[in-house]
C-alpha positions as CSV (number, residue, x, y, z in Angstrom):
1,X,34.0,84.3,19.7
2,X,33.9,86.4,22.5
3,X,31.0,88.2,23.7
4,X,31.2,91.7,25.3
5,X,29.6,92.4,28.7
6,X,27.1,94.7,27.4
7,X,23.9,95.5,29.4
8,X,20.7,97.0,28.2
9,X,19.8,100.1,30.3
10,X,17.7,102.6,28.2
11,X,15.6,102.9,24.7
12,X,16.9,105.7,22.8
13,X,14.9,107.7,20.8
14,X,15.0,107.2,17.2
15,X,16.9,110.1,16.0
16,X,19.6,109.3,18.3
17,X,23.3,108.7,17.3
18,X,25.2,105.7,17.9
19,X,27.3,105.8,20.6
20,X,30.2,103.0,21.5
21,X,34.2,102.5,21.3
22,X,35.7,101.2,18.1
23,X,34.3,100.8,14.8
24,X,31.6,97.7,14.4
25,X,32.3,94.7,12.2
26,X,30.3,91.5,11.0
27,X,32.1,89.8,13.9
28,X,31.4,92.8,16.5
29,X,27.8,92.7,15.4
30,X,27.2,88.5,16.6
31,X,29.1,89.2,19.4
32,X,26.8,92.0,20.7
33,X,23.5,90.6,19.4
34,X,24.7,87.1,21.4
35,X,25.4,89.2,24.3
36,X,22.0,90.8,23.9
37,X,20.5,88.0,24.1
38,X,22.2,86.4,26.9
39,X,21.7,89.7,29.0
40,X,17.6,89.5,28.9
41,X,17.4,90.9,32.0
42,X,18.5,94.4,29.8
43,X,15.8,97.0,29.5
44,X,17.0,98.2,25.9
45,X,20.0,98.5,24.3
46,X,23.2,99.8,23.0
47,X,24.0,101.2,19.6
48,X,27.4,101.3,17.7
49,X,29.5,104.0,17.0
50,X,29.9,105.4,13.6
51,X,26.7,104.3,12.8
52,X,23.4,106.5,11.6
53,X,20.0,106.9,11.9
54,X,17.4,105.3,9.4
55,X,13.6,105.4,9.0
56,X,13.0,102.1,10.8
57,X,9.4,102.6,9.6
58,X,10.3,102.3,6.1
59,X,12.9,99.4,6.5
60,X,10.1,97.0,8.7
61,X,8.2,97.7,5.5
62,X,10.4,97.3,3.1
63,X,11.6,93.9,4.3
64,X,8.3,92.7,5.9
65,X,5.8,94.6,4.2
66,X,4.4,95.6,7.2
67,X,5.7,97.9,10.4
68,X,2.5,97.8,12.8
69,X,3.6,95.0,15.3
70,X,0.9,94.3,18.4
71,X,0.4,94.8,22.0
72,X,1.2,98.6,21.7
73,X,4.9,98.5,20.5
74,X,6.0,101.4,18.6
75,X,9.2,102.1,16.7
76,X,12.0,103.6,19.0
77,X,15.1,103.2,17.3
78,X,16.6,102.7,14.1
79,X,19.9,102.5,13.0
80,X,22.5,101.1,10.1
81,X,25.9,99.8,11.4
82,X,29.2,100.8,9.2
83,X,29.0,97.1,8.1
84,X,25.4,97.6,7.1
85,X,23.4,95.9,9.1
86,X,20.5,97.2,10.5
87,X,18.8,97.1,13.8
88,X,15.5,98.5,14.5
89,X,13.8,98.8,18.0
90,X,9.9,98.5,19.0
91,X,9.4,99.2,23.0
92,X,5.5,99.4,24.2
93,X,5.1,102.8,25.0
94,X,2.4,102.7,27.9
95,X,3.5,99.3,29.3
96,X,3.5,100.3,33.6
97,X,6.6,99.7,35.2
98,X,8.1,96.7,35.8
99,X,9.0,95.0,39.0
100,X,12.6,96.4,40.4
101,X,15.3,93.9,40.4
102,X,16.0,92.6,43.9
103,X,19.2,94.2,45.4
104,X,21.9,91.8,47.6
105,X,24.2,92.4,49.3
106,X,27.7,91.3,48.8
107,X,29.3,88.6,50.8
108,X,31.7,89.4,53.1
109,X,35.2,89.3,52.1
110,X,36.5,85.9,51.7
111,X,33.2,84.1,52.7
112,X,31.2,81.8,50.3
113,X,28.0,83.1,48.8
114,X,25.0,81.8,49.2
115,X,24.5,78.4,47.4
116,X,21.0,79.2,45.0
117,X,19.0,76.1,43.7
118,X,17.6,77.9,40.5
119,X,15.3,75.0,39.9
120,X,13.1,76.5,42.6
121,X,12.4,79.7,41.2
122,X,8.4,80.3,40.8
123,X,7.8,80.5,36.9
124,X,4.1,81.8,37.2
125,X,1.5,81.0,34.7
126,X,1.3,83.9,33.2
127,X,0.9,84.8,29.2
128,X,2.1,88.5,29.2
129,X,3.6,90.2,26.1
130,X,6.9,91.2,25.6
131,X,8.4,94.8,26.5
132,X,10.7,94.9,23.5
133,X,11.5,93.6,20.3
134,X,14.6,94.3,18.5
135,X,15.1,93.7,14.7
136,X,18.5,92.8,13.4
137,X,19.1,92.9,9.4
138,X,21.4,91.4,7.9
139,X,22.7,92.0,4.3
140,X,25.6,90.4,2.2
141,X,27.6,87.0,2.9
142,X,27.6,87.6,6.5
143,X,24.1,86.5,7.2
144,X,24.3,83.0,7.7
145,X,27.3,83.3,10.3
146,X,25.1,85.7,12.0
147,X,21.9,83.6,12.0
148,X,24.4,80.4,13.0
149,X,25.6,82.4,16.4
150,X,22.6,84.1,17.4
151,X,20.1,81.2,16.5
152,X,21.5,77.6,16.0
153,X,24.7,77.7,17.5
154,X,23.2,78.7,20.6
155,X,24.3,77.3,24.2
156,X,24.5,77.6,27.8
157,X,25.4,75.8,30.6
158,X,22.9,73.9,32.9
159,X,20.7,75.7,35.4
160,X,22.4,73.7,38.3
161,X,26.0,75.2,36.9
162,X,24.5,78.4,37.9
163,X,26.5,80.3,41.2
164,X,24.4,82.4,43.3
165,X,25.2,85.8,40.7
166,X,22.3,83.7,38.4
167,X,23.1,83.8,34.6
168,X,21.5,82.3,31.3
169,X,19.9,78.9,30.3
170,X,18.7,77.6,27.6
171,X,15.2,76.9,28.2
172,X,13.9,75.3,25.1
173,X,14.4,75.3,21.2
174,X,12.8,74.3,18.1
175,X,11.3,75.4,15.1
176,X,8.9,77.6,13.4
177,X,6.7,78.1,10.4
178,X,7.8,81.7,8.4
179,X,6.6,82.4,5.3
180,X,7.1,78.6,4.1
181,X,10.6,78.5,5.6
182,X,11.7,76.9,8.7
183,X,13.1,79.3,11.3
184,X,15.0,78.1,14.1
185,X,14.2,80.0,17.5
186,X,15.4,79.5,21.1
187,X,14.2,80.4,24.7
188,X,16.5,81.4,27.5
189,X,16.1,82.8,31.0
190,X,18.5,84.6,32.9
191,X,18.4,84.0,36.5
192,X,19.2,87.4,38.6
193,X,20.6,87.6,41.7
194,X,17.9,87.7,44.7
195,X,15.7,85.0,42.8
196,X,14.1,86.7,39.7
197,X,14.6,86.3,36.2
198,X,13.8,87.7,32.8
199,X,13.4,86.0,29.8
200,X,14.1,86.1,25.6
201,X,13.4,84.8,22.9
202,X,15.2,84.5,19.4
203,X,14.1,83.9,15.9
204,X,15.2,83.6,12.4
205,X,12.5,85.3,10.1
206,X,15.0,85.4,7.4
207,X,14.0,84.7,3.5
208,X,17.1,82.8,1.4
209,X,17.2,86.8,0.1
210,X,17.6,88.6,3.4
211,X,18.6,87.2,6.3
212,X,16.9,88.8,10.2
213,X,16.7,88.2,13.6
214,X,13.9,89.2,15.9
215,X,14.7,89.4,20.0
216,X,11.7,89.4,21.7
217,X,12.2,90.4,25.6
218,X,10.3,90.1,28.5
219,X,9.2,91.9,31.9
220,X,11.1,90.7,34.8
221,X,9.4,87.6,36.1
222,X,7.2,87.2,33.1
223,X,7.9,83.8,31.3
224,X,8.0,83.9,27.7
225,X,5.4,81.8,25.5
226,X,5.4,80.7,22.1
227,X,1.8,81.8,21.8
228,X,3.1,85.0,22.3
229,X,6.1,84.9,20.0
230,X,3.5,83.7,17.3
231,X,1.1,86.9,18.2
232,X,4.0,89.3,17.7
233,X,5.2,87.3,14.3
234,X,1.3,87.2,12.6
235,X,1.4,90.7,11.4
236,X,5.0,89.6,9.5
237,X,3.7,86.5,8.6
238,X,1.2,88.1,6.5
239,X,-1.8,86.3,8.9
């Protein structure tokens, strides 16, 4: 399945059309959600042409119950994709800005770059809460495939595969408690060049009736946590 190079670079208000080449099927869909993930270091994201606006207020409630989420993140997009999926997006609205990604410069032509020993990166100890959180939901027979390449078929290579332009690893999986089902979820870090990184993570919060997907992003050089991820899912949990 091939994934297309899609980067994150600005939240779009929630009346805002869908902009993108080509028309979006359940194929199209995994690839960009897997791309989404594997581009943390994104900001937001891009929505599909030939798509349409929805009340992402209504949908949070009418497949959670619920469409407060915490630590200040507010609704701001919402959209169905011509294969009816749906993906609705909480930013925090008055989180300060985040620290700039580092700029290098290219090495000259035909000379090596440097050679980056990831491993070394600081990871602080820090429990921050995500930026972002992006709600994909699924409907009809395509929902397990899409849970399958977002969430359990998930894989990467190994931090020391990593070249000096950085990339994704898979930090940790496992699973999760929701709503008396198990949900698989995953943590990955991409590495950006100049020695900072930004991290995701990805769970299925999907009944046997409706399949979903939550992506929960991080500031740039703020590690993810699972205390956090479980913060963000007690209002859907119903705790």
């Amino acid at each position: 399945m091939s994934v297309p190079s899609a980067e994150l670079h600005s939240v779009a208000p929630a009346s805002s059309p869908v902009f993108a080449p080509g028309r979006l099927g359940a194929a199209g869909l995994i690839g960009f959600a897997l791309g989404l993930m594997l581009l943390a270091g994104a900001a937001a994201f891009l929505l599909f042409a030939r798509g349409g606006p929805i009340d992402g207020r209504a949908e949070m409630v009418r497949v959670f119950g619920v469409a407060d989420l915490p630590f200040g993140l507010q609704i701001a997009s919402a959209t169905v994709m011509p294969s009816g999926e749906k993906l609705v997006a909480y930013a925090a609205a008055d989180a300060p800005p985040e620290p700039a990604r580092v700029q290098v410069p290219p090495p000259e032509p035909g000379a090596m770059g440097p050679r980056v020993d990831w491993s070394v990166i600081a990871i602080p100890a820090t429990r921050e809460p995500p930026r972002l959180a992006t709600f994909l939901i699924v409907e009809g027979a395509s929902g397990r495939e899409v849970i399958d390449a977002l969430v359990r078929n998930v894989h990467t290579p190994d931090m020391k595969g990593l070249g000096a332009e950085g990339g994704a690893v898979l930090i940790d999986r496992g699973r999760s408690d929701f709503r008396g089902w198990e949900s698989d979820w995953v943590h990955l870090r991409t590495f950006e060049p100049g020695g900072t990184f930004r991290d995701a993570m990805r769970i299925s919060i999907s009944r046997p009736d409706q399949p979903a997907v939550l992506t929960a992003l991080w500031a740039r050089g703020s590690p993810a946590t699972r205390e956090m991820l479980d913060a963000l899912l007690a209002p859907l949990r119903g705790s």
